[in-house]
DSSP file (Angstrom, degrees, kcal/mol; ACC not computed):
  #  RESIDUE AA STRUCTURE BP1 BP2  ACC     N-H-->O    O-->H-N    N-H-->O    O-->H-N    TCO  KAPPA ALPHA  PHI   PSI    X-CA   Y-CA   Z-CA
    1    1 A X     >        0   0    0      0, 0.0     4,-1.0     0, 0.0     3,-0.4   0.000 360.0 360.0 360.0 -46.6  -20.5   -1.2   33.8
    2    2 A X  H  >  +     0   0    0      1,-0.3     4,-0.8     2,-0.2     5,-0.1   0.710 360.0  62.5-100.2   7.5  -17.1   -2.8   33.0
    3    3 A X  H  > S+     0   0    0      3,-0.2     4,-0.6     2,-0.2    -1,-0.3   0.456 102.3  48.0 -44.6 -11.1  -18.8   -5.0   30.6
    4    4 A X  H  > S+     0   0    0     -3,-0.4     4,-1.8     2,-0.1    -2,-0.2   0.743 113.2  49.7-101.8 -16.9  -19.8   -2.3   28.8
    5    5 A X  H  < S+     0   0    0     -4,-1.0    -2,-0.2     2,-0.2    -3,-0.1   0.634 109.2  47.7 -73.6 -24.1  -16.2   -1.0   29.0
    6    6 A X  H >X S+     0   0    0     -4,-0.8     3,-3.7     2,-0.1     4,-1.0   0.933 116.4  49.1 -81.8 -60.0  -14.4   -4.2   27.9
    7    7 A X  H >X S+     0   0    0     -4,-0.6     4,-6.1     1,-0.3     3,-1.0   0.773 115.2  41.2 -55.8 -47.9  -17.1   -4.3   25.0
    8    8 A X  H 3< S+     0   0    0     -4,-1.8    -1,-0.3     1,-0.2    -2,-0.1   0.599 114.6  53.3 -42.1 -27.6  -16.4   -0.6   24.1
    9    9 A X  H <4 S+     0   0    0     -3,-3.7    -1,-0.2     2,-0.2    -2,-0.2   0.347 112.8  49.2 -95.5 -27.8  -12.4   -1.5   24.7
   10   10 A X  H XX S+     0   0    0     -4,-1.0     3,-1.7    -3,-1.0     4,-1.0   0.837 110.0  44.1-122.4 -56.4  -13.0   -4.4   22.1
   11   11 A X  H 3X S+     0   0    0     -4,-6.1     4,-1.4    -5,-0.3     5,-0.4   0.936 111.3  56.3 -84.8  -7.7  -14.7   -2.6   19.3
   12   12 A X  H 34 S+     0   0    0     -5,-0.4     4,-0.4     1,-0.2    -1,-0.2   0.814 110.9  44.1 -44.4 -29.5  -12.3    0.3   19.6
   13   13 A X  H <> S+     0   0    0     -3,-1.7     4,-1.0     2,-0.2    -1,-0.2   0.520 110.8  55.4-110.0 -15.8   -9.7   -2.2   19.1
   14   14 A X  H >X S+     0   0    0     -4,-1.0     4,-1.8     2,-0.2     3,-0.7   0.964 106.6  50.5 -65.5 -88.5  -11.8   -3.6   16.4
   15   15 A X  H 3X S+     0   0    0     -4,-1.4     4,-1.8     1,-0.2    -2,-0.2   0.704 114.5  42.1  -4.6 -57.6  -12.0   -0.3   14.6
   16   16 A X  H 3> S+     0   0    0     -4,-0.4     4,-3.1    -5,-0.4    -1,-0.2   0.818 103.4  60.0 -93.3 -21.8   -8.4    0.3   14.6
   17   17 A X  H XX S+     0   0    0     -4,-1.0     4,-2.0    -3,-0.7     3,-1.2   0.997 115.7  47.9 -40.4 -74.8   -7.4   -3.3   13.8
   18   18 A X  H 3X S+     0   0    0     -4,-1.8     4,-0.7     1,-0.3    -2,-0.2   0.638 111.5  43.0   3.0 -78.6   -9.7   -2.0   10.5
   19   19 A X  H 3X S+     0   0    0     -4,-1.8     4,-1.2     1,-0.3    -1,-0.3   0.558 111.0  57.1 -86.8 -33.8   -8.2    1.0   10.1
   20   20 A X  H <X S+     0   0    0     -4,-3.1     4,-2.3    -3,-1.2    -1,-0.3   0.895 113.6  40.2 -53.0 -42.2   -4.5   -0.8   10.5
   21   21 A X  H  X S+     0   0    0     -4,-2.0     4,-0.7     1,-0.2    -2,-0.2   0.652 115.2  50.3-102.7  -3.3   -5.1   -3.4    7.5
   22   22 A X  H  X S+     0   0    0     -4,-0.7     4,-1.1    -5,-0.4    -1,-0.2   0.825 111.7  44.1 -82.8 -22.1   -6.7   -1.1    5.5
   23   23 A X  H  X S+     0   0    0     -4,-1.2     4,-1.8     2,-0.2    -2,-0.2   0.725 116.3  53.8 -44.2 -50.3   -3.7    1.5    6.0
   24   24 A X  H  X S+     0   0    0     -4,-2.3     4,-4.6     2,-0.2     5,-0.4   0.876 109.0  44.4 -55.2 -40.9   -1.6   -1.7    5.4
   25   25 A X  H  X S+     0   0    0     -4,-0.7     4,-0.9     2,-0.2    -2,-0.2   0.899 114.8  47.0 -90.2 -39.8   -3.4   -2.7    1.9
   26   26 A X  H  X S+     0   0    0     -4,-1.1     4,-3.1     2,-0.2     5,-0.3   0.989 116.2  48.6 -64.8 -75.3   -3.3    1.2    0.4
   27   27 A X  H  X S+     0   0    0     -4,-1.8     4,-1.4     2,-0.2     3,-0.5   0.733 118.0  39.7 -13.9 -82.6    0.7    1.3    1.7
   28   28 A X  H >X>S+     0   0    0     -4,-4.6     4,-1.3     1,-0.2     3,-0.6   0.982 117.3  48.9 -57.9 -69.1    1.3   -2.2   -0.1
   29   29 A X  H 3X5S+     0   0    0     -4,-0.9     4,-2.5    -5,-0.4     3,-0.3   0.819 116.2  45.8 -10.2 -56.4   -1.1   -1.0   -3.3
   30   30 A X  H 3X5S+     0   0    0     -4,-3.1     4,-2.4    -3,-0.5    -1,-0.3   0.862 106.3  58.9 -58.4 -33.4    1.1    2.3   -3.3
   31   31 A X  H <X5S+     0   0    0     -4,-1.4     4,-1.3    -3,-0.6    -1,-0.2   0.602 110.7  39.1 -69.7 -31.8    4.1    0.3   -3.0
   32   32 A X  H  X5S+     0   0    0     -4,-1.3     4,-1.0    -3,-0.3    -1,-0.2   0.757 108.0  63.3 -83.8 -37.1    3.4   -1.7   -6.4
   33   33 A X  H >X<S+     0   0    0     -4,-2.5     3,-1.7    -5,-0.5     4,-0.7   0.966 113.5  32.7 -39.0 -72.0    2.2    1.0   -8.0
   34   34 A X  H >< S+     0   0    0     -4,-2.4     3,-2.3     1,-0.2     5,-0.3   0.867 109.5  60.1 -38.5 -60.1    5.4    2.5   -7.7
   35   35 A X  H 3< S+     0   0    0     -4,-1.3     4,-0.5     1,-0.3     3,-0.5   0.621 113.2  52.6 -64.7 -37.7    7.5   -0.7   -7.9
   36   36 A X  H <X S+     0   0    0     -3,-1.7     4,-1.4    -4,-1.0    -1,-0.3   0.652 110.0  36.8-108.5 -10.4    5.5   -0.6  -11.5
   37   37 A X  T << S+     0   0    0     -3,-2.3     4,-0.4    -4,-0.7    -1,-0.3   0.304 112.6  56.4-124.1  34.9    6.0    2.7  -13.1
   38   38 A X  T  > S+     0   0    0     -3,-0.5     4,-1.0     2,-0.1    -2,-0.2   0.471 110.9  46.6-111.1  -7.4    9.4    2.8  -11.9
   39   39 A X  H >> S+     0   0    0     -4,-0.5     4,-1.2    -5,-0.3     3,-1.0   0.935 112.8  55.5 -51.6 -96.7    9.8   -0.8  -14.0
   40   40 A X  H 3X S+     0   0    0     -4,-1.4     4,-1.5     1,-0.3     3,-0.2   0.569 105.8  43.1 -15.6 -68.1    8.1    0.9  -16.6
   41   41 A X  H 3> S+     0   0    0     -4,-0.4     4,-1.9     1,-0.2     5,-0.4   0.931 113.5  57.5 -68.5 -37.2   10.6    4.3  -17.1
   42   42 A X  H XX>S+     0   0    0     -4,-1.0     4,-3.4    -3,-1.0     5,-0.9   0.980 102.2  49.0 -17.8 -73.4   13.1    1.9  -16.9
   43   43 A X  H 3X5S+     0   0    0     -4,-1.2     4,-0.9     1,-0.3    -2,-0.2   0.886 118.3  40.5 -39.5 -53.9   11.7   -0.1  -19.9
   44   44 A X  H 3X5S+     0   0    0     -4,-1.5     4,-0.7     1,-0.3    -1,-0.3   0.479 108.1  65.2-111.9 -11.4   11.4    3.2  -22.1
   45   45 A X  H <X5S+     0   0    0     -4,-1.9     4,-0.8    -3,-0.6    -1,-0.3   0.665 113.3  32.8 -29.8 -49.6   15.0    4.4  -20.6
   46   46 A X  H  X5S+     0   0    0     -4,-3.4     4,-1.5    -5,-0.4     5,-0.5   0.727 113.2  63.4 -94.8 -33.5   16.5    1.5  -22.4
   47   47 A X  H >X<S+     0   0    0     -4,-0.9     4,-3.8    -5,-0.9     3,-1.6   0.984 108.1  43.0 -34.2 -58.3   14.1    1.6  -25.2
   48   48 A X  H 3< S+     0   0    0     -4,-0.7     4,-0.4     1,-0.3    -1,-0.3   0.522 107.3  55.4 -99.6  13.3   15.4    4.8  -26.0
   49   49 A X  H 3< S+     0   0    0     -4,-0.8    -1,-0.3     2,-0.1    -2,-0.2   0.298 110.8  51.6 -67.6   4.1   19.0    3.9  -25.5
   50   50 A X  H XX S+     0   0    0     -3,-1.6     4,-3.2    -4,-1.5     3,-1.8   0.850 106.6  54.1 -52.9 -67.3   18.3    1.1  -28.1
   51   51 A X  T 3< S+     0   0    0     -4,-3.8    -3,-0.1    -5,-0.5    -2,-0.1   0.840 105.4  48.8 -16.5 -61.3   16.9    3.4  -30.2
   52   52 A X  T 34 S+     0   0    0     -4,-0.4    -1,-0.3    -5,-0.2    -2,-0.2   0.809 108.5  58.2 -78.6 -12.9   20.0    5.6  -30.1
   53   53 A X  T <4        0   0    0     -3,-1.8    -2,-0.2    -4,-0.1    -1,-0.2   0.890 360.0 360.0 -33.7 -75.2   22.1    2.8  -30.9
   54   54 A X     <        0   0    0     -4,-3.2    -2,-0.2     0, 0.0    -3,-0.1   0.699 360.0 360.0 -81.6 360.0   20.5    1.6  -34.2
């Protein structure tokens, strides 16, 4: 009986370990995502103050 409770205990903890680094990897994913198309309007901010320059 509490073998079947640590084992239960264990994949529970398994499961949420999961569900932590997969939480983790979408986060960081989102986080670059961002990181890249706020690089990007950047880019095309000064683009188009070259622009108005020349």
């Amino acid at each position: 009986m509490a073998h079947d409770k640590v084992l239960e205990l264990a994949r529970q903890n398994g499961l949420l370990a999961d569900l932590l680094t997969q939480l983790i990897r979408e986060g960081a994913r989102e986080l670059v995502h961002r990181a890249v198309q706020l690089e990007f309007q950047s880019l095309l901010s000064l683009y188009g103050l070259v622009q108005e320059k020349w």
